[in-house]
C-alpha positions in Angstrom: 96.9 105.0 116.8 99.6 104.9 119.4 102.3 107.7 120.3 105.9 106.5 119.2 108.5 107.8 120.8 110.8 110.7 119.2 113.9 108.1 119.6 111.9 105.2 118.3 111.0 107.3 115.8 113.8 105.5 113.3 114.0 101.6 114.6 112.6 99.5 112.2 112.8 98.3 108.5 112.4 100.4 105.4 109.0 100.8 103.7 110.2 99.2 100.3 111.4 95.9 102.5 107.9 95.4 104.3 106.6 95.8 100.4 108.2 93.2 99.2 106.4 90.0 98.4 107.9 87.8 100.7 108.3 90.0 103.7 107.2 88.4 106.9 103.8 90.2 108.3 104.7 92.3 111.4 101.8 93.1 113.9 101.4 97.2 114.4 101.4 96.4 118.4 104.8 94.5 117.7 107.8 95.8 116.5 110.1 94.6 113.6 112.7 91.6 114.2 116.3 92.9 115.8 118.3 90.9 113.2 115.7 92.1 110.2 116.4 95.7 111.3 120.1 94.9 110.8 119.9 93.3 107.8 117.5 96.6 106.9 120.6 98.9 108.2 123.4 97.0 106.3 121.4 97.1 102.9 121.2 100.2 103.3 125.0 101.4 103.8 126.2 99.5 101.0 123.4 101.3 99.1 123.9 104.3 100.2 127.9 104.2 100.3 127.7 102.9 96.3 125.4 105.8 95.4 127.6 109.0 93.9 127.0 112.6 94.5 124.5 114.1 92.4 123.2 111.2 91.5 119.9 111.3 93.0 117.5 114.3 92.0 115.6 114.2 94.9 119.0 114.2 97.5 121.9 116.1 95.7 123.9 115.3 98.3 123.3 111.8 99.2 126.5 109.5 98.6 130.2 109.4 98.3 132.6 111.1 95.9 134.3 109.3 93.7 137.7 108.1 95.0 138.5 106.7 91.9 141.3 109.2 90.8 143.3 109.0 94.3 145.9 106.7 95.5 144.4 104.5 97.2 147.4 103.6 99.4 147.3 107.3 101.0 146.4 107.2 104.6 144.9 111.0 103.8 142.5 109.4 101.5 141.6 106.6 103.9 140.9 109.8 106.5 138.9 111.3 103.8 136.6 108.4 102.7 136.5 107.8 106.6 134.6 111.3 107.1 132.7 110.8 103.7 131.2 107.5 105.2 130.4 109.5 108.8 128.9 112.3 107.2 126.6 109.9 104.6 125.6 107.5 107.6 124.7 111.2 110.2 122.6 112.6 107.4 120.7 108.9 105.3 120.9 106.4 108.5 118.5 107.8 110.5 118.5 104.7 112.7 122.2 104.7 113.5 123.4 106.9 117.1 127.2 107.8 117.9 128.9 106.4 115.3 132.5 105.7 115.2 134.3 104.6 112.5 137.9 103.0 112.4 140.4 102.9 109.1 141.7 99.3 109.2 144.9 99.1 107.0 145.7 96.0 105.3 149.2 95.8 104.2 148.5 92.2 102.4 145.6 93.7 100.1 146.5 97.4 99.5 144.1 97.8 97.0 141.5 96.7 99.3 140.5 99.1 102.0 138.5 98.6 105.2 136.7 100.1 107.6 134.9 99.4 111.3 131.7 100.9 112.1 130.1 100.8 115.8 127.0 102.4 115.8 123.7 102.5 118.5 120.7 101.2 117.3 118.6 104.6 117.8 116.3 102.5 119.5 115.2 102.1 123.7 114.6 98.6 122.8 118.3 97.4 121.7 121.3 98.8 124.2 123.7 97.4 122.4 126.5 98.7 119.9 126.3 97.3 116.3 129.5 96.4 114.6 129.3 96.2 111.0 132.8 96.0 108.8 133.0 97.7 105.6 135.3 96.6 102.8 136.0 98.9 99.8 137.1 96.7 97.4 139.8 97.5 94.2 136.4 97.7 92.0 135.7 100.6 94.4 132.6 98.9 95.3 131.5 99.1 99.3 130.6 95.6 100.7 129.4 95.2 104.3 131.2 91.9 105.4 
């Protein structure tokens, strides 16, 4: 069995997605597909971004509060859901580096709210930023888009 890397240690897709019935076969020597690791990454933000705290036994802390009861339109509460999502993605996306995340006000949809994430692939093999945009929608329900 070969050594991986400590900063490899996270690049690839989930154990549940290489489970799946129809998952393509991936060589040990070879590593998972760029674009399947993204699609792995963005499953797994709107997953983990629609999960509420305390819901899981196993990770008390995994997810978001529930925004439900503020005024959306408050550019406190976007700042607050901004650092939710930063903390969330730093502590259950173990694949995402340096992420930044930008509040994107949309006066045409106020009940809609959305966010930019760049992120690093924590991965030698990809050097470039990932850009994924987030859209809470007025069913506070996180979509990646």
């Amino acid at each position: 069995m070969s050594y991986i890397d400590l900063e490899n240690r996270a690049f690839g897709v989930s154990l549940f997605e290489r489970l799946e019935t129809n998952a393509p076969i991936v060589a040990i020597t070879k590593g998972p597909d760029v674009e399947d690791v993204l699609n792995s990454i963005k499953r797994n933000i709107t997953q983990l971004l629609n999960s509420r705290l305390g819901e899981a036994m196993s990770a008390p802390q995994l997810g978001l509060i529930d925004f439900n009861d503020a005024m959306l339109g408050s550019h406190d509460l976007a700042l607050q859901i901004k650092l939710a999502i930063r903390h969330c993605l730093q502590c259950y996306e173990p694949r995402l580096d340096m992420i930044d995340i930008q509040y994107m006000p949309n006066n045409e949809s106020p009940l809609n709210i959305s966010f930019h994430i760049a992120a690093y692939i924590n991965s030698s093999a990809l050097h470039e930023v990932v850009r994924i945009n987030l859209l809470l929608d007025n069913s506070c329900k996180y979509r990646v888009i």
